[in-house]
C-alpha positions as a Python dict, from the first residue, in 0.01 Angstrom:
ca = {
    (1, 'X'): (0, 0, 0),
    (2, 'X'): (76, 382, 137),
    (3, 'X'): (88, 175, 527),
    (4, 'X'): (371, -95, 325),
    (5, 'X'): (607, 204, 207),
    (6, 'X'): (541, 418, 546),
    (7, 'X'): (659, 91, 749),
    (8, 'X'): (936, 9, 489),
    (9, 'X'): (1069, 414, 515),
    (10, 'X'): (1057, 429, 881),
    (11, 'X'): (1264, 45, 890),
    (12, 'X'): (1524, 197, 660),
    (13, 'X'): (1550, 531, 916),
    (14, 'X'): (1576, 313, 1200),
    (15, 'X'): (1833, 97, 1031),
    (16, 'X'): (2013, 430, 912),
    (17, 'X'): (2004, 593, 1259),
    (18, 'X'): (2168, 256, 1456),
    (19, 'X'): (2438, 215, 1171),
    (20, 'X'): (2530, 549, 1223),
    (21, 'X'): (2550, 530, 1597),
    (22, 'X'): (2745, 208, 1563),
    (23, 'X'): (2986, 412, 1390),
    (24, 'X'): (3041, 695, 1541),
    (25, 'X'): (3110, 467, 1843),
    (26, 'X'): (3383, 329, 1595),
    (27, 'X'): (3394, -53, 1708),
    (28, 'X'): (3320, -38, 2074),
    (29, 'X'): (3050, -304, 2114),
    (30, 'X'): (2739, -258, 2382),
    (31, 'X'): (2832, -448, 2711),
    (32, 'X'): (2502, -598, 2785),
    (33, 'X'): (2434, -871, 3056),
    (34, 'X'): (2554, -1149, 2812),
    (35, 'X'): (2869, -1050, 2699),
    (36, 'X'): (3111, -1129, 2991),
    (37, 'X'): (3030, -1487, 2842),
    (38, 'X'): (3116, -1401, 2426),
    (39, 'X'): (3423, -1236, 2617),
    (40, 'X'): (3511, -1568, 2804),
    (41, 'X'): (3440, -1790, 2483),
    (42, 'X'): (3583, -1553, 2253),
    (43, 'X'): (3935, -1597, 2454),
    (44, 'X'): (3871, -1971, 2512),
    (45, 'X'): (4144, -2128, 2593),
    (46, 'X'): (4399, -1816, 2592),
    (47, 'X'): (4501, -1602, 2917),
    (48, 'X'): (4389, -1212, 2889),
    (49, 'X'): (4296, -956, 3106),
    (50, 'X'): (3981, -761, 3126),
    (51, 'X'): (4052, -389, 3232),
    (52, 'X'): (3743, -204, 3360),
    (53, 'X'): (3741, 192, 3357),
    (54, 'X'): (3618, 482, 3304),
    (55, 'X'): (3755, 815, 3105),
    (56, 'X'): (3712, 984, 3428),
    (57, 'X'): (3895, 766, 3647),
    (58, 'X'): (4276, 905, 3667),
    (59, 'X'): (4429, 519, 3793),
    (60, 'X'): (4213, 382, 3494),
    (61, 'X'): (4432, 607, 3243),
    (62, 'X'): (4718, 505, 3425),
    (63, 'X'): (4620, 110, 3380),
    (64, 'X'): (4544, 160, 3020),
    (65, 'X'): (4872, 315, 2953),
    (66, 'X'): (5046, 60, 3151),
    (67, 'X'): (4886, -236, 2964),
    (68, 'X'): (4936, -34, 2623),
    (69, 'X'): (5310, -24, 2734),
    (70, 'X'): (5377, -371, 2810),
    (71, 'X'): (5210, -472, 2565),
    (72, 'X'): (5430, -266, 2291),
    (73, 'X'): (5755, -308, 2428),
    (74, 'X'): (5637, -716, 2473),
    (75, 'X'): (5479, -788, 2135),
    (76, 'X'): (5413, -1201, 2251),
    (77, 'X'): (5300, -1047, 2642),
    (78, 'X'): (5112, -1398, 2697),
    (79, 'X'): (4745, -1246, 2725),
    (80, 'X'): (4480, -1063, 2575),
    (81, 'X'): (4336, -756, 2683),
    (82, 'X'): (3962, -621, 2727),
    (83, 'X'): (3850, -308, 2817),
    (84, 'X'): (3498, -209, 2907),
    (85, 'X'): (3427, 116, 3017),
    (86, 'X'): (3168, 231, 3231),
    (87, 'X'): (3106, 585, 3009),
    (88, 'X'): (2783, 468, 2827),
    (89, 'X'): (2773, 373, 2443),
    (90, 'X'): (2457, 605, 2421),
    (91, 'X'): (2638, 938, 2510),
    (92, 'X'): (2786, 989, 2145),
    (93, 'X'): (3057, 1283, 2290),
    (94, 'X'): (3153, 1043, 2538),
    (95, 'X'): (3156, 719, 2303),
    (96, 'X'): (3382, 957, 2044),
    (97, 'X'): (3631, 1050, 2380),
    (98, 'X'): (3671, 662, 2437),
    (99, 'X'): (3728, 568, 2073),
    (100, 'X'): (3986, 842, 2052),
    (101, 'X'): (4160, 752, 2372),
    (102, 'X'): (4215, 323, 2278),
    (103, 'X'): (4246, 427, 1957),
    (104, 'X'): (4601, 652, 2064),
    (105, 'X'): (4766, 348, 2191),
    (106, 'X'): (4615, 61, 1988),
    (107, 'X'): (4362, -96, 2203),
    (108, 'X'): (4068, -113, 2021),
    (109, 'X'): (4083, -440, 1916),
    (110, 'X'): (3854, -540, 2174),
    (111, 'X'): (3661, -290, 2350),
    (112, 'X'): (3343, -238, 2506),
    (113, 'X'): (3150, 13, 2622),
    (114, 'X'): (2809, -4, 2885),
    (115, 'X'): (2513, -64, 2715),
    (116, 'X'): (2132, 85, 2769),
    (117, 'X'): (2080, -105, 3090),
    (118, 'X'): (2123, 75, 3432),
    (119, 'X'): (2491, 54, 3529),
    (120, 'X'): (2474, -116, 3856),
    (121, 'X'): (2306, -471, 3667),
    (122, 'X'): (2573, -438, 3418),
    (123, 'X'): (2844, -408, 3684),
    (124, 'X'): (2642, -738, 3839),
    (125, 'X'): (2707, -890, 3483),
    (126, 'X'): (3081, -856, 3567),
    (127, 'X'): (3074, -961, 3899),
    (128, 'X'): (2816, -954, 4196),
    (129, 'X'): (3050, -917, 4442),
    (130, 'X'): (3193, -611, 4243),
    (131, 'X'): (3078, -266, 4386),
    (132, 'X'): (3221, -10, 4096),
    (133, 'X'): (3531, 107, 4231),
    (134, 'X'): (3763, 129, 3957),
    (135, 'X'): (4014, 13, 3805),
    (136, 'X'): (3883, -313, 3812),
    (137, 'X'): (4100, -586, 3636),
    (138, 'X'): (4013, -960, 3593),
    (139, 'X'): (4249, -1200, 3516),
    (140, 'X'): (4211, -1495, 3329),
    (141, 'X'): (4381, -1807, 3268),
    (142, 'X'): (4395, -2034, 2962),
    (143, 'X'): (4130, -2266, 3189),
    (144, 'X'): (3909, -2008, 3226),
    (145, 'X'): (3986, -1909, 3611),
    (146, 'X'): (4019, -1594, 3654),
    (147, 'X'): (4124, -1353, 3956),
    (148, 'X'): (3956, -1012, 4060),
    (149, 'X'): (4200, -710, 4095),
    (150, 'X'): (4112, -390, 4221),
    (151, 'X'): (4345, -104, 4189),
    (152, 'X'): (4593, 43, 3905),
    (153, 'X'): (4801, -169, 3679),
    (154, 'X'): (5164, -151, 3729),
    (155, 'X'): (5402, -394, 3557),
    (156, 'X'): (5487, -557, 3915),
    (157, 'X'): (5106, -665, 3918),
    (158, 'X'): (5141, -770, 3539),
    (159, 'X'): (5381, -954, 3632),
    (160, 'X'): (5231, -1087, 3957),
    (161, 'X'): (4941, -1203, 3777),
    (162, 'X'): (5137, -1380, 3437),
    (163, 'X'): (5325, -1574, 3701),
    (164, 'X'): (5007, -1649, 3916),
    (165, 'X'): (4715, -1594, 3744),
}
């Protein structure tokens, strides 16, 4: 019986200890080798971008902004974005700088952040022809075709890439 209640107490830490993880990283979900596919069938059927960065890439910022911009001063834009950063769920200080950064200009709607897995067979995930220079931007259309960018957002390529996905 005293083995039954250690097990059960230790469950209940462990299950404590993730929750609280899981919220300090406020709604950014672990990008794992599976989830460019929940992103793709979570967007079935509609346009949207996927914007891959990094807090300490200066051009991501600049994307992020950019995106955040259009998307304010266009409230029906035509797509929906994605971000997934490279800065690893894990480091809590670094999770809490990401939340706070979507969080100032409303994109945390759907956000992601690199899970436990080394970085380089996450960035594979994404793309295997990808080699981590960021920005990174893919662009999907309502088929499911999508078109690799690399460099910042401006609204020209916004609007390069609405027109011609």
């Amino acid at each position: 019986m005293d083995l039954l209640r250690t097990f059960s107490i230790v469950a209940l830490a462990a299950a404590a200890l993730a929750a609280t993880s899981m919220a300090r990283a406020g709604g950014l979900k672990p990008f794992e080798p599976q989830s460019p596919e929940q992103i793709a069938a979570s967007h079935k059927g509609k346009p949207f971008v996927v914007l891959v960065w990094s807090m300490d890439c200066e051009f991501c910022q600049h994307s992020l902004d950019v995106l955040a911009k259009a998307r304010a001063a266009q409230p029906g834009l035509g797509f929906d974005i994605v971000t997934i950063t490279t800065d690893p769920l894990a480091d809590a200080a670094l999770a809490g700088m990401v939340k706070k950064r979507l969080s100032s200009i409303d994109m945390m709607g759907d956000a992601w952040s690199f899970g436990a897995l080394p970085p380089e067979r996450l960035r594979y995930a994404i793309d295997p022809r990808w080699r981590g220079e960021k920005p990174r931007s893919y662009w999907y259309d309502a088929q499911g075709q999508r078109v690799a960018y690399s460099g910042v957002i401006t609204n020209a390529v916004i609007d390069k890439m609405r027109a011609n996905p």
